[in-house]
Structure formats: structure tokens, C-alpha cells
PDB file of N, CA, C, O and CB in Angstrom:
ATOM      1  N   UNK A   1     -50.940  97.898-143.914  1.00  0.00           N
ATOM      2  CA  UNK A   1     -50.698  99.321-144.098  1.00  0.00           C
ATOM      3  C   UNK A   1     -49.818  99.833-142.965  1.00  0.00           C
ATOM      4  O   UNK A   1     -50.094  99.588-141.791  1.00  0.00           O
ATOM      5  CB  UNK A   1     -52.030 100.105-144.157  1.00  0.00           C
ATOM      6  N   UNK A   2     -48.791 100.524-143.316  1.00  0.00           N
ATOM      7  CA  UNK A   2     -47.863 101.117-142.303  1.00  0.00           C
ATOM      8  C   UNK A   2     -48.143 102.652-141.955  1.00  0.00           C
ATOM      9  O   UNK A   2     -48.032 103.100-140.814  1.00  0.00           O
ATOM     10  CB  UNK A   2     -46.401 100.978-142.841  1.00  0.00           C
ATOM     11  N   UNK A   3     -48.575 103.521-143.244  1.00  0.00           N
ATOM     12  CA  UNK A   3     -48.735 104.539-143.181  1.00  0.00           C
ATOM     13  C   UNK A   3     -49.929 105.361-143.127  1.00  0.00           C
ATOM     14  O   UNK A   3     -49.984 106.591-143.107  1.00  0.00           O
ATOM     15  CB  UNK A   3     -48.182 104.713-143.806  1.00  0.00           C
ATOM     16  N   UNK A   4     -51.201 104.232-143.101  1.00  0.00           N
ATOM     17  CA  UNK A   4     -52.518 105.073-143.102  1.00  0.00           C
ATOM     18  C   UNK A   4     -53.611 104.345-142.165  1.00  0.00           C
ATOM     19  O   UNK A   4     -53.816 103.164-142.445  1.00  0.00           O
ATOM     20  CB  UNK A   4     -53.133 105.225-144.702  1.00  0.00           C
ATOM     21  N   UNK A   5     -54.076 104.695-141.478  1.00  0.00           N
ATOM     22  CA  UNK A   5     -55.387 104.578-141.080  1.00  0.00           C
ATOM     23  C   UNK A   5     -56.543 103.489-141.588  1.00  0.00           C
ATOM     24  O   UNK A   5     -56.945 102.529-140.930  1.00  0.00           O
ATOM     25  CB  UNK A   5     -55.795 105.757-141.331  1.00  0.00           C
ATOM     26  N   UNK A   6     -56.895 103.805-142.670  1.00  0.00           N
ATOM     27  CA  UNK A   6     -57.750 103.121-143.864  1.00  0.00           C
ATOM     28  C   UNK A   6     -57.347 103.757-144.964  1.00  0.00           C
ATOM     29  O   UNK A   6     -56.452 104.591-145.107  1.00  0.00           O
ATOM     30  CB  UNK A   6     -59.334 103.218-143.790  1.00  0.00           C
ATOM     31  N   UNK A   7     -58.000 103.343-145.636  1.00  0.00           N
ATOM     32  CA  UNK A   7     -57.816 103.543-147.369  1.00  0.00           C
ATOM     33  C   UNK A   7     -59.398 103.048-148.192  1.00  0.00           C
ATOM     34  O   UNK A   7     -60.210 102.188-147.850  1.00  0.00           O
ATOM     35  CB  UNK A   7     -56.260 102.239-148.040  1.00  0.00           C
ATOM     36  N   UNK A   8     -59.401 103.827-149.179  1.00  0.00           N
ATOM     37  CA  UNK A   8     -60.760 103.613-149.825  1.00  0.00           C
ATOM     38  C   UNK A   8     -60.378 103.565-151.255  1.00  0.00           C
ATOM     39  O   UNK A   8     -59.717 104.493-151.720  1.00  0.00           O
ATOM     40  CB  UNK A   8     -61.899 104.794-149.505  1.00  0.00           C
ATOM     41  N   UNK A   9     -60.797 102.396-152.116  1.00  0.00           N
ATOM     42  CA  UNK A   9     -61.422 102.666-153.467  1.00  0.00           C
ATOM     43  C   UNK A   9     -62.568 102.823-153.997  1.00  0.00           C
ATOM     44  O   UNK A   9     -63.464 101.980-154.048  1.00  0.00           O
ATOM     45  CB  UNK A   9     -61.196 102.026-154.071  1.00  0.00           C
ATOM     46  N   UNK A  10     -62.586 104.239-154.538  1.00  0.00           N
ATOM     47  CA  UNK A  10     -63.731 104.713-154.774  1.00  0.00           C
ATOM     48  C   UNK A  10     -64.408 104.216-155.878  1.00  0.00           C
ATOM     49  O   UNK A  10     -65.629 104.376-155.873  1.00  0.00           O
ATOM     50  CB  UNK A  10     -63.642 105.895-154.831  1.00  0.00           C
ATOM     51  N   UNK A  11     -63.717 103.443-157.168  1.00  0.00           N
ATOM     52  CA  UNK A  11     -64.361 102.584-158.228  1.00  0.00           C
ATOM     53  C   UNK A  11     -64.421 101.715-158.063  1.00  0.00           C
ATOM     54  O   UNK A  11     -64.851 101.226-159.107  1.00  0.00           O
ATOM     55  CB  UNK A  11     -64.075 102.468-159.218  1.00  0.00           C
ATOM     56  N   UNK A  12     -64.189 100.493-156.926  1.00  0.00           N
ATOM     57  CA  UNK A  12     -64.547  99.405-156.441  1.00  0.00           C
ATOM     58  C   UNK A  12     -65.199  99.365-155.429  1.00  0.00           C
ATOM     59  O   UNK A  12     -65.693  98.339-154.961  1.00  0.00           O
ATOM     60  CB  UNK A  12     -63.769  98.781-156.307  1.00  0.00           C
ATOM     61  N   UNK A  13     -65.295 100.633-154.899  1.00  0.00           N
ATOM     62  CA  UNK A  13     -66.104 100.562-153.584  1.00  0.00           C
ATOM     63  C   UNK A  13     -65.527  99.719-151.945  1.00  0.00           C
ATOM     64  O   UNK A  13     -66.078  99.059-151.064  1.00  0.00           O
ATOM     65  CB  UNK A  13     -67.454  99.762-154.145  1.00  0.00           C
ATOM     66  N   UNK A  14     -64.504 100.086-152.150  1.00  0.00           N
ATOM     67  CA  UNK A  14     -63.873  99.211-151.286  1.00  0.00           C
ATOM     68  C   UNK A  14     -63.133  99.918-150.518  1.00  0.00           C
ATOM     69  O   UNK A  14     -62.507 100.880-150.964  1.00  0.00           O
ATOM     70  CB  UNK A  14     -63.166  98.241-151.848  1.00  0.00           C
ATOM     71  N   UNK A  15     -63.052  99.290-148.307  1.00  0.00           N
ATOM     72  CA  UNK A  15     -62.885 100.212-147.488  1.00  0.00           C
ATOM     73  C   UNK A  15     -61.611  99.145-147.124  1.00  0.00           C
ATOM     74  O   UNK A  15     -61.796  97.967-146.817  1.00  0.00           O
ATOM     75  CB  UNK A  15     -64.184 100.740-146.431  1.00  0.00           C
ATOM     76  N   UNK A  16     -60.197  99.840-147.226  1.00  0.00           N
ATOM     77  CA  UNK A  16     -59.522  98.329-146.140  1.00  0.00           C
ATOM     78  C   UNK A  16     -58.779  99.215-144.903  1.00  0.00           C
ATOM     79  O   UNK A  16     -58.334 100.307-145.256  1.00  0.00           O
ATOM     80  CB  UNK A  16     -57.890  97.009-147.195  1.00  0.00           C
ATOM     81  N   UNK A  17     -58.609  98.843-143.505  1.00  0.00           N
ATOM     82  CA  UNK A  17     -58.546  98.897-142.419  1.00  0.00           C
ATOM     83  C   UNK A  17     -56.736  98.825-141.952  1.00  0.00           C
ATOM     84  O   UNK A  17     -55.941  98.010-142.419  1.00  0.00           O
ATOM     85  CB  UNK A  17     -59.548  97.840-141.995  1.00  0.00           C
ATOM     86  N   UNK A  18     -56.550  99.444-141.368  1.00  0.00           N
ATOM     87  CA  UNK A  18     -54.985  99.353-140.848  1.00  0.00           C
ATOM     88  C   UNK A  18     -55.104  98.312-139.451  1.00  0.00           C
ATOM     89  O   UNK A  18     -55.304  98.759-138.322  1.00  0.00           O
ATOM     90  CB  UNK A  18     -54.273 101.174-140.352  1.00  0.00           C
ATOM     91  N   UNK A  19     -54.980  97.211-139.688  1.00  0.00           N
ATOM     92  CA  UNK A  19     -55.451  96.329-138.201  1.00  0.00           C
ATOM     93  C   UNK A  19     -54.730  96.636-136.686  1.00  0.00           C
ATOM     94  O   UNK A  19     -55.198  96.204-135.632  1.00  0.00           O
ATOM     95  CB  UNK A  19     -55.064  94.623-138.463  1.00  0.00           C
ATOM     96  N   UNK A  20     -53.611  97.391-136.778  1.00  0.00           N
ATOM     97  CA  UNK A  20     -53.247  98.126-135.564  1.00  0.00           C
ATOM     98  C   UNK A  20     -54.463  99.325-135.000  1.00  0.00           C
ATOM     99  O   UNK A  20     -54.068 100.064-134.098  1.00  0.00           O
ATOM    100  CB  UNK A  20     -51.776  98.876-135.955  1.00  0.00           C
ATOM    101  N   UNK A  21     -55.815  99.515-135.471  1.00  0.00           N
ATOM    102  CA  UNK A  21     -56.760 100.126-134.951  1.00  0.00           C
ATOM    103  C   UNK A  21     -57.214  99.439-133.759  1.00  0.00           C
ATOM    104  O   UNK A  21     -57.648 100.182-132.878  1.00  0.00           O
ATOM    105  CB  UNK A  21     -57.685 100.325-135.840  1.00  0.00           C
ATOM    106  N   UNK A  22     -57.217  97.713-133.431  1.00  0.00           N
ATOM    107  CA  UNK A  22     -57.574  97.160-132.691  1.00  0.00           C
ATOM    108  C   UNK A  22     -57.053  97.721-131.664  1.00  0.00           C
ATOM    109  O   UNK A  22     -57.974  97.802-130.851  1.00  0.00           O
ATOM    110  CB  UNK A  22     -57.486  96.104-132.878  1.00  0.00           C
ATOM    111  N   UNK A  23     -55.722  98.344-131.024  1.00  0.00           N
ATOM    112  CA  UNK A  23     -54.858  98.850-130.073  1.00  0.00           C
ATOM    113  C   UNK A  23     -55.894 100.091-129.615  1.00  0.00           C
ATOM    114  O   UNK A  23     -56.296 100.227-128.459  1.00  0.00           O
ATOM    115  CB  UNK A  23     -53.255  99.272-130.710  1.00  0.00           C
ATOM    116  N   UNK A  24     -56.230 100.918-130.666  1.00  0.00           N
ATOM    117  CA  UNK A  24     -56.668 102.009-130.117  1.00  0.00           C
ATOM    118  C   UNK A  24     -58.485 101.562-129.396  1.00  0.00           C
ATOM    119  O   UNK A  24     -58.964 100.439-129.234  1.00  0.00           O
ATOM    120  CB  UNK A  24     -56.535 103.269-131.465  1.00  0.00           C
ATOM    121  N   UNK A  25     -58.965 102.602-129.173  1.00  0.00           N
ATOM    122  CA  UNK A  25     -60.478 102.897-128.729  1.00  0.00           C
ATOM    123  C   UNK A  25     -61.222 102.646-129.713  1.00  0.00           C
ATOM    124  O   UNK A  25     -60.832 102.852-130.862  1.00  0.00           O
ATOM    125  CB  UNK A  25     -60.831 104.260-128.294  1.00  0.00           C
ATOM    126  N   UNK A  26     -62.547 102.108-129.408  1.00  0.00           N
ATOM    127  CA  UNK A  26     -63.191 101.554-130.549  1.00  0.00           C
ATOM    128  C   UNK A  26     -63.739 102.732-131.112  1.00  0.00           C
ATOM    129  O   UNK A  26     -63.958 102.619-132.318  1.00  0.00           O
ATOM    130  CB  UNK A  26     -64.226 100.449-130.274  1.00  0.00           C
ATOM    131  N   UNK A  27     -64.163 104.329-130.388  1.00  0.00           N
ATOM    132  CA  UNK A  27     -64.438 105.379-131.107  1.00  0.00           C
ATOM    133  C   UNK A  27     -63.397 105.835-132.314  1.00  0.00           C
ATOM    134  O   UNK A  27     -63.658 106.722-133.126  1.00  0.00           O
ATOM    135  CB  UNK A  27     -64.609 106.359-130.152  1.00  0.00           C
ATOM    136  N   UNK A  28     -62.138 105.047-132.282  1.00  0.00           N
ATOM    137  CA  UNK A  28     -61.305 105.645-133.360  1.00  0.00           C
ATOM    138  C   UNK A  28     -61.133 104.482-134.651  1.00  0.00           C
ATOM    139  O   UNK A  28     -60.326 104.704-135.553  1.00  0.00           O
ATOM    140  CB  UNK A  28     -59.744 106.096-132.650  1.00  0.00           C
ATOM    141  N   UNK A  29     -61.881 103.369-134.637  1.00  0.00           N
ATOM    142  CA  UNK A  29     -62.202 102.431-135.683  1.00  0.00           C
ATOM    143  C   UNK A  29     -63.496 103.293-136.440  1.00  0.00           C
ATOM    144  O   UNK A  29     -63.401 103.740-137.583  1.00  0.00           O
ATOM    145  CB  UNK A  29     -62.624 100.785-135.000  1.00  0.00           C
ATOM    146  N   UNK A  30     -64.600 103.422-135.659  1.00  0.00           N
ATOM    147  CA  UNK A  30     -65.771 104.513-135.709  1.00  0.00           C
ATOM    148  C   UNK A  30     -65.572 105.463-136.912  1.00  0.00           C
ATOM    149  O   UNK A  30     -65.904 105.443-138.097  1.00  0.00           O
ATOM    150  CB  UNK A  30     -65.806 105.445-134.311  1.00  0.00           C
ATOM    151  N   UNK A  31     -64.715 106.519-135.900  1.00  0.00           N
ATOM    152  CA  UNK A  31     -63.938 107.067-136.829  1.00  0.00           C
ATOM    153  C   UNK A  31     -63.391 107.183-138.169  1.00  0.00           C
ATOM    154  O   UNK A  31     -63.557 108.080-138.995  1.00  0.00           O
ATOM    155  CB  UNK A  31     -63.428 107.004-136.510  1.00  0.00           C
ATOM    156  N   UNK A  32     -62.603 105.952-138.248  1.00  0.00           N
ATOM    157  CA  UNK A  32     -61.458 105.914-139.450  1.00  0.00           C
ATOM    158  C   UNK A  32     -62.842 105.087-140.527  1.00  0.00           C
ATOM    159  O   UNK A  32     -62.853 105.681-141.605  1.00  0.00           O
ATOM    160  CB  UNK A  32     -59.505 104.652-138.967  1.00  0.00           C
ATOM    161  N   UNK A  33     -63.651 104.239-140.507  1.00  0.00           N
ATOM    162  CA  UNK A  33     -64.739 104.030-141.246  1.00  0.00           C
ATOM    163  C   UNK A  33     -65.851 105.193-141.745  1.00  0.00           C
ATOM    164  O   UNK A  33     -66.274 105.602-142.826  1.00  0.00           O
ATOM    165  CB  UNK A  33     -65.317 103.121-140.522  1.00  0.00           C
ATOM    166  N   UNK A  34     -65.996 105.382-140.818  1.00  0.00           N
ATOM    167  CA  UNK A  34     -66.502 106.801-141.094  1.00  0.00           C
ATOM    168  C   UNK A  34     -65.919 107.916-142.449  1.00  0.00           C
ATOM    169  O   UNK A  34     -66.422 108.380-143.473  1.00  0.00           O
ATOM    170  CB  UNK A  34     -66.163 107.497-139.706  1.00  0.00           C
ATOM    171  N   UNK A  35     -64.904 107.980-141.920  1.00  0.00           N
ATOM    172  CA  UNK A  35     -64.024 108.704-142.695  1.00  0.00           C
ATOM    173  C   UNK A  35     -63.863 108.197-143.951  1.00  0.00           C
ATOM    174  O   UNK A  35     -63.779 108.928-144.938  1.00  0.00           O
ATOM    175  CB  UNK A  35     -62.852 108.817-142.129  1.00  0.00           C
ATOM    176  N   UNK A  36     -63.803 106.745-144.009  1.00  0.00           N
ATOM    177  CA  UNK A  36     -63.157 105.886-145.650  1.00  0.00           C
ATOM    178  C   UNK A  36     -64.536 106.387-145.970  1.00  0.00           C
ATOM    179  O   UNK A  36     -64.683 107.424-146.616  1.00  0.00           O
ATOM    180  CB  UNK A  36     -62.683 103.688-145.907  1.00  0.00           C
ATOM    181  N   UNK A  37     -65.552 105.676-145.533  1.00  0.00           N
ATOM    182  CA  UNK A  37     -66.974 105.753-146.617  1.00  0.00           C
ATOM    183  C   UNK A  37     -67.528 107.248-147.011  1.00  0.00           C
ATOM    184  O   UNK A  37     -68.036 107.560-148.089  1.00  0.00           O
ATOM    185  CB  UNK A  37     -68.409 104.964-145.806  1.00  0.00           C
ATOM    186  N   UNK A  38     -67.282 108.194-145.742  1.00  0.00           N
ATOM    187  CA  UNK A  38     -67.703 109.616-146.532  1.00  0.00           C
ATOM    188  C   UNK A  38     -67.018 110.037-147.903  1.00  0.00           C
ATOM    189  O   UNK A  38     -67.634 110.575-148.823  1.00  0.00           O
ATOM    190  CB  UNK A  38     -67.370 110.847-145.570  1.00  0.00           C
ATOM    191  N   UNK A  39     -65.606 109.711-147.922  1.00  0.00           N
ATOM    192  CA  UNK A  39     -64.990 109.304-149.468  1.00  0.00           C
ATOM    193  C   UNK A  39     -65.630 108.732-150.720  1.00  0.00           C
ATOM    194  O   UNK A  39     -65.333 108.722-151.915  1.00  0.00           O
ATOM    195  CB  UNK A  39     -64.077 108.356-149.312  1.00  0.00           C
ATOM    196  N   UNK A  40     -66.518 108.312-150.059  1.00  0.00           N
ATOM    197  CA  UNK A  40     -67.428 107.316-151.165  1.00  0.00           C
ATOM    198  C   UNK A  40     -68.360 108.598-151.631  1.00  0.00           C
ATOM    199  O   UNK A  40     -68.738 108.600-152.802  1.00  0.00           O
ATOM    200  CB  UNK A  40     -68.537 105.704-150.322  1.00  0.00           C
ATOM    201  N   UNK A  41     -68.750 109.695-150.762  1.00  0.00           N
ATOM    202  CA  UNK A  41     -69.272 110.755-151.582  1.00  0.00           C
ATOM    203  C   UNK A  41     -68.434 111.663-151.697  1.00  0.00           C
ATOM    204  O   UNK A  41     -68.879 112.501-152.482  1.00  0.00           O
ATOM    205  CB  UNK A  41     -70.383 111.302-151.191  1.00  0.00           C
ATOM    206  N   UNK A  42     -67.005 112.055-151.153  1.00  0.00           N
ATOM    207  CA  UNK A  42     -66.336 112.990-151.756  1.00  0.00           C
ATOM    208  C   UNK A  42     -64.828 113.177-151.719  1.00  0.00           C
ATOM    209  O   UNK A  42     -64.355 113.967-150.902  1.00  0.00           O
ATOM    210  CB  UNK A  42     -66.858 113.965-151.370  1.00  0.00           C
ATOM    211  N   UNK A  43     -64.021 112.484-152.572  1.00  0.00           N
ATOM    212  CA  UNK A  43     -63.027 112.219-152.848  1.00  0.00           C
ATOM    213  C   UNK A  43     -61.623 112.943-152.109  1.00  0.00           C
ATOM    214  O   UNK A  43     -60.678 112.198-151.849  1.00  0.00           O
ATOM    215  CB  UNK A  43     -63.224 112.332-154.040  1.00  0.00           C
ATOM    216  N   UNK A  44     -61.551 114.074-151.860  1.00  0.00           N
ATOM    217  CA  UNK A  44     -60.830 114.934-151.303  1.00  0.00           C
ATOM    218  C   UNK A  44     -61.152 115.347-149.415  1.00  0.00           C
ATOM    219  O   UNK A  44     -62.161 115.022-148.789  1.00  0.00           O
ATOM    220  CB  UNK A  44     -61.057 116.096-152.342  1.00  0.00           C
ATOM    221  N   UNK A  45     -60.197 115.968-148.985  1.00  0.00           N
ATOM    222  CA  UNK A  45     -60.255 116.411-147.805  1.00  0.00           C
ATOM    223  C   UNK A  45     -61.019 117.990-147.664  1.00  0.00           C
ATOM    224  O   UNK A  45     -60.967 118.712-146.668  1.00  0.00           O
ATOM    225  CB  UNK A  45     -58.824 116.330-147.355  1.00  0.00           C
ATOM    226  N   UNK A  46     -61.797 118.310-149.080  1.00  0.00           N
ATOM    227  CA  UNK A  46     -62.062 119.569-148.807  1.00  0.00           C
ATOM    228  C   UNK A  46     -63.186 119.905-147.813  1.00  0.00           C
ATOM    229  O   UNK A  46     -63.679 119.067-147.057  1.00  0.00           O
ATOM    230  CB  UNK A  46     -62.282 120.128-149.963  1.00  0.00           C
ATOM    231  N   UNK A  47     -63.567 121.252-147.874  1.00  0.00           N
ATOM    232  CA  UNK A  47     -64.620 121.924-146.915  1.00  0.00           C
ATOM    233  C   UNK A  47     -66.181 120.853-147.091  1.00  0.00           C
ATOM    234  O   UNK A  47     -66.839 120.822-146.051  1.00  0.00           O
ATOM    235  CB  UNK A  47     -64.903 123.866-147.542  1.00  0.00           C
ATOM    236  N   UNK A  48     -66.624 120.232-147.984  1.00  0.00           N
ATOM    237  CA  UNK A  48     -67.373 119.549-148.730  1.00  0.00           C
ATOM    238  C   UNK A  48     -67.531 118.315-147.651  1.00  0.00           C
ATOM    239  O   UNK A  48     -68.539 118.082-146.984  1.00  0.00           O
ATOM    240  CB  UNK A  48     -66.747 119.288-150.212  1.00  0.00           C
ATOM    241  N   UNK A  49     -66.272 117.569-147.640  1.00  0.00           N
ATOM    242  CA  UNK A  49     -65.681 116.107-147.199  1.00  0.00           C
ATOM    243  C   UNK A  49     -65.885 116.759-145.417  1.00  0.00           C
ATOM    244  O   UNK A  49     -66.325 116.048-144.514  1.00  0.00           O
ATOM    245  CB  UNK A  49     -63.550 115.590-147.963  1.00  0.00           C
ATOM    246  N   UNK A  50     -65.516 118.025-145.252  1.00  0.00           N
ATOM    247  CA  UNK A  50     -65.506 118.105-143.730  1.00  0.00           C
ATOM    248  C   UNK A  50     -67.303 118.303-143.144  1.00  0.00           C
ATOM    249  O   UNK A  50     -67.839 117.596-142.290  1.00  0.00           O
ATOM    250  CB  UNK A  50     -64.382 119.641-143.267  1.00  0.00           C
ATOM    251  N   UNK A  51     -67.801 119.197-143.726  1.00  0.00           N
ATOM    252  CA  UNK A  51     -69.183 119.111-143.532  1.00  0.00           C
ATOM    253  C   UNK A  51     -69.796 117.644-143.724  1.00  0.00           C
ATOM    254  O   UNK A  51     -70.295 117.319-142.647  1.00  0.00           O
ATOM    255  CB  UNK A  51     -69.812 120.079-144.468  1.00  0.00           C
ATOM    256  N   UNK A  52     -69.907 116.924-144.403  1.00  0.00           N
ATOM    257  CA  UNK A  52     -70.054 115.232-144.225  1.00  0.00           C
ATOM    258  C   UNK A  52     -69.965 114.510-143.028  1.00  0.00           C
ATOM    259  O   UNK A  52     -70.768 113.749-142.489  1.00  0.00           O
ATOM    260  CB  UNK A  52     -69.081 114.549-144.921  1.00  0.00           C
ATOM    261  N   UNK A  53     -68.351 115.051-142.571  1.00  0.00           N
ATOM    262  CA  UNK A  53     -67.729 114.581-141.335  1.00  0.00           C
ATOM    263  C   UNK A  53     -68.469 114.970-140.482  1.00  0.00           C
ATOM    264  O   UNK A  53     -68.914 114.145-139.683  1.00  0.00           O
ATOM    265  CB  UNK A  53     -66.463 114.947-141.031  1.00  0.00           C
ATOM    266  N   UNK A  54     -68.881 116.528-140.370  1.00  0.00           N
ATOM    267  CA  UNK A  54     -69.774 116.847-139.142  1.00  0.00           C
ATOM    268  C   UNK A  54     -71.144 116.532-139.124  1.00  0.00           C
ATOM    269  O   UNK A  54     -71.867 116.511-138.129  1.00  0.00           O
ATOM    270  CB  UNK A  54     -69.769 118.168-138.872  1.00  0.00           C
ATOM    271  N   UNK A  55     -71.562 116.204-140.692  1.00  0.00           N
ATOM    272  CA  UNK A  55     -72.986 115.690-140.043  1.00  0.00           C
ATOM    273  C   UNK A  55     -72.907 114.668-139.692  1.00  0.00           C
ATOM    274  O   UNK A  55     -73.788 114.539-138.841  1.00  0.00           O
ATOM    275  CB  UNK A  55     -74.120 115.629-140.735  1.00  0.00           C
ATOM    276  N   UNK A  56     -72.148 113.384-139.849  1.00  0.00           N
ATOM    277  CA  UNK A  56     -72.148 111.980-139.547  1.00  0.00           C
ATOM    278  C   UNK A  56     -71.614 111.824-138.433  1.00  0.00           C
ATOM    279  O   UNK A  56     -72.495 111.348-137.716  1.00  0.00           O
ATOM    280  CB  UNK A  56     -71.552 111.173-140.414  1.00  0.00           C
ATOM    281  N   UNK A  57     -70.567 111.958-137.779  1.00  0.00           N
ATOM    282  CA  UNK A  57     -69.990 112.115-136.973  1.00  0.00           C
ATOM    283  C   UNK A  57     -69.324 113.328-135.985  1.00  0.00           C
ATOM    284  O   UNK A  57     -68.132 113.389-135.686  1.00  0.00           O
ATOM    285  CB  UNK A  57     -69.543 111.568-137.396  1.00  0.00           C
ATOM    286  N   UNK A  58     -70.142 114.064-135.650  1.00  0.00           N
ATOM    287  CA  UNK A  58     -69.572 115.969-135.182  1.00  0.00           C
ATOM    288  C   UNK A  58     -68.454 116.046-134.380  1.00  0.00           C
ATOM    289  O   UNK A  58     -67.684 117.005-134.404  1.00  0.00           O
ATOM    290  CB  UNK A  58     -70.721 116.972-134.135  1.00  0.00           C
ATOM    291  N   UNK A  59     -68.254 114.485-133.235  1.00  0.00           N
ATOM    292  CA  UNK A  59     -67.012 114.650-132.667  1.00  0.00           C
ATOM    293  C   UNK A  59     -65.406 114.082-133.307  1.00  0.00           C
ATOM    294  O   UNK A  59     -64.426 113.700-132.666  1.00  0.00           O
ATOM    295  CB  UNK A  59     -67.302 114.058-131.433  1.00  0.00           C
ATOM    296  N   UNK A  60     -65.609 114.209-134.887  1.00  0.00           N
ATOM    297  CA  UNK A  60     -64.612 113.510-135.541  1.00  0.00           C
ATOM    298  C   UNK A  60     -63.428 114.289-135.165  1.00  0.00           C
ATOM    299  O   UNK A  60     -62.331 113.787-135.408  1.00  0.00           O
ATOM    300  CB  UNK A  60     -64.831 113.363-137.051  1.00  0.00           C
ATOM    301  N   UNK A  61     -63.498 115.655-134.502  1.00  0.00           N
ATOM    302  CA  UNK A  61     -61.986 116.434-134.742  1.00  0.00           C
ATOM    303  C   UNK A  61     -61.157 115.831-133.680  1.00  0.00           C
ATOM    304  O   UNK A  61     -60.078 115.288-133.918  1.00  0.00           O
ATOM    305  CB  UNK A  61     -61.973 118.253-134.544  1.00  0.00           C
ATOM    306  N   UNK A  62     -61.801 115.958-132.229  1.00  0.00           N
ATOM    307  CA  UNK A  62     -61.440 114.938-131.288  1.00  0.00           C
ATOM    308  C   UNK A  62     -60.940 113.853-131.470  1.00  0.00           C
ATOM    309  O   UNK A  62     -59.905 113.443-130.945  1.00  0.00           O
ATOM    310  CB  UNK A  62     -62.208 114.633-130.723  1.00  0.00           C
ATOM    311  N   UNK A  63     -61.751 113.187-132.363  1.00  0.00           N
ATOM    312  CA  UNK A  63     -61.452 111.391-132.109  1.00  0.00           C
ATOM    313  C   UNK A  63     -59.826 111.177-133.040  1.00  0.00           C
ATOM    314  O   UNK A  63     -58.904 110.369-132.919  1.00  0.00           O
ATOM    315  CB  UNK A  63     -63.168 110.084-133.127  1.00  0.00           C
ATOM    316  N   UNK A  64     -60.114 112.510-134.098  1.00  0.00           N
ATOM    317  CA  UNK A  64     -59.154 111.847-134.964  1.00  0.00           C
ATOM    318  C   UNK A  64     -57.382 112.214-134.118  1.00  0.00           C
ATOM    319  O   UNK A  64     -56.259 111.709-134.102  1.00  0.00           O
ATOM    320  CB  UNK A  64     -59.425 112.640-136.802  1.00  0.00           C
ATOM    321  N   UNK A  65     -58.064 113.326-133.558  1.00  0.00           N
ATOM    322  CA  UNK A  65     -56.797 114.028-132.369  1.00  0.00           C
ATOM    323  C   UNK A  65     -56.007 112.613-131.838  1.00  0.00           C
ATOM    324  O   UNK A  65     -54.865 112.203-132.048  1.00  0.00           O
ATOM    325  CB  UNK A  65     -57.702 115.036-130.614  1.00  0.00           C
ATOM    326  N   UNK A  66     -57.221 112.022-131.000  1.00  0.00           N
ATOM    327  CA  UNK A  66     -56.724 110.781-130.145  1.00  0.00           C
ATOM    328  C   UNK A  66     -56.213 109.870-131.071  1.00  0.00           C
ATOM    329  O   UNK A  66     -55.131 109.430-130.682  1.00  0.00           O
ATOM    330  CB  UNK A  66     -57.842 110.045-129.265  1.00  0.00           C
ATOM    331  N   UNK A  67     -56.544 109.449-132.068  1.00  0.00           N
ATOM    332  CA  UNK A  67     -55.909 108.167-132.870  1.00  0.00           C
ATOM    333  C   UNK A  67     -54.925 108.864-133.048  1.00  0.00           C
ATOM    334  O   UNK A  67     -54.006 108.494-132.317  1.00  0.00           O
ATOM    335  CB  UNK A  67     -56.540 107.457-134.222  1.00  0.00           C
ATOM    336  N   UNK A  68     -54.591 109.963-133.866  1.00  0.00           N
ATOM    337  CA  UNK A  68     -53.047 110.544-134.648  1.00  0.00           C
ATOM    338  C   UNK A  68     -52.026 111.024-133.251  1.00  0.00           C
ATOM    339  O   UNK A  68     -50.872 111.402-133.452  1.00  0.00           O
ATOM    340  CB  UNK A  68     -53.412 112.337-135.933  1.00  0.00           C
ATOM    341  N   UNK A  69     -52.643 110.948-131.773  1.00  0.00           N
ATOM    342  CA  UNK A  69     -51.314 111.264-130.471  1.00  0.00           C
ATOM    343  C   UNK A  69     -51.434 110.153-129.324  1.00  0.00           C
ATOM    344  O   UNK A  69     -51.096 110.169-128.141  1.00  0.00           O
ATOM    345  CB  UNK A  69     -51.547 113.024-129.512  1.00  0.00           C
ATOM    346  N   UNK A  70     -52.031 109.207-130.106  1.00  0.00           N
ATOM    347  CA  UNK A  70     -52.258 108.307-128.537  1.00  0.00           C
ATOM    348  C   UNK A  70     -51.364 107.199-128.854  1.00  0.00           C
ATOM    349  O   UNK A  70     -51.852 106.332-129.579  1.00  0.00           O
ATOM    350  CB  UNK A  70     -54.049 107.620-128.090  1.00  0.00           C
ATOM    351  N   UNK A  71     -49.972 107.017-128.407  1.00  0.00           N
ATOM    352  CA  UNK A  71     -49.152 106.070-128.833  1.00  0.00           C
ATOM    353  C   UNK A  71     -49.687 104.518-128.659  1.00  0.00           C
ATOM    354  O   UNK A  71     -50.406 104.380-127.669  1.00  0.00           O
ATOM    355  CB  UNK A  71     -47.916 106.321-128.132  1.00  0.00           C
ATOM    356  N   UNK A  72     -49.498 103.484-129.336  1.00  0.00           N
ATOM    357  CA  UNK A  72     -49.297 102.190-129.735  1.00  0.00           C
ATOM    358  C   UNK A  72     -49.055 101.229-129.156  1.00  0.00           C
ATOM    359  O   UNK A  72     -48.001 100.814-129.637  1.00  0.00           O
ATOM    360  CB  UNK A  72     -48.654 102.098-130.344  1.00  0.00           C
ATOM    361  N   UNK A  73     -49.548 100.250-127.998  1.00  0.00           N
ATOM    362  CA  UNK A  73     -48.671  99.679-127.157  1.00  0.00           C
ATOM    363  C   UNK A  73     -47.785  98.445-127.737  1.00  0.00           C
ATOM    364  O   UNK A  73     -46.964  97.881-127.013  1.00  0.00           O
ATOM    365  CB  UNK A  73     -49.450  99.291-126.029  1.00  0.00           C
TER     366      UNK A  73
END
């Protein structure tokens, strides 16, 4: 994957990983799993998908900050 993070199929149930995560902090693998499987209960980025985020993970706004500005070595 060049352009995403992770990716989820939601009718196969299936989470796959952008392997340049290894570079970053392991809170932002955390993260990006986090993120694929709450998909698994709600398909979209809405208000729904963000409450998920905060109960599972509350410091997701942070973490996701650091993965999307912390350059690549």
C-alpha cells in the first residue's frame, strides 16, 4: 500500500497493514489496527466511528496526528 495506513474488508473480515508502520512508534501500529477493526462495526468516518475511537482508544487524535506528520526515515 502506498496510499493508506491499513485497509479493512468488511465482508471478509479482513485487516491488511501498510508495512512502512514498522518506521513509525509502535503507538501508531496500535492505532492504525484499532482504527481498521472499529470498521468492523462501522463502516464510515462518521460521529458513530469517532465515539468507538474514543472509547477504545481516547488518545487516537494525537496518535493519528503523529503517524500523518512524523516523516519516514
Amino acid at each position: 500500500m502506498r496510499t493508506r495506513w491499513g485497509t479493512c474488508n468488511i465482508q471478509k473480515r479482513r485487516v491488511w497493514l501498510n508495512l512502512h508502520l514498522v518506521k513509525k512508534a509502535p503507538e501508531c501500529l496500535e492505532y492504525v489496527i484499532i482504527h481498521e477493526l472499529v470498521h468492523l462495526l462501522e463502516k464510515g468516518h462518521n460521529d458513530i466511528f469517532k465515539a468507538y475511537m474514543d472509547r477504545f482508544y481516547p488518545d487516537w487524535r494525537r496518535v493519528k496526528y503523529q503517524l500523518n506528520n512524523q516523516l519516514l526515515d
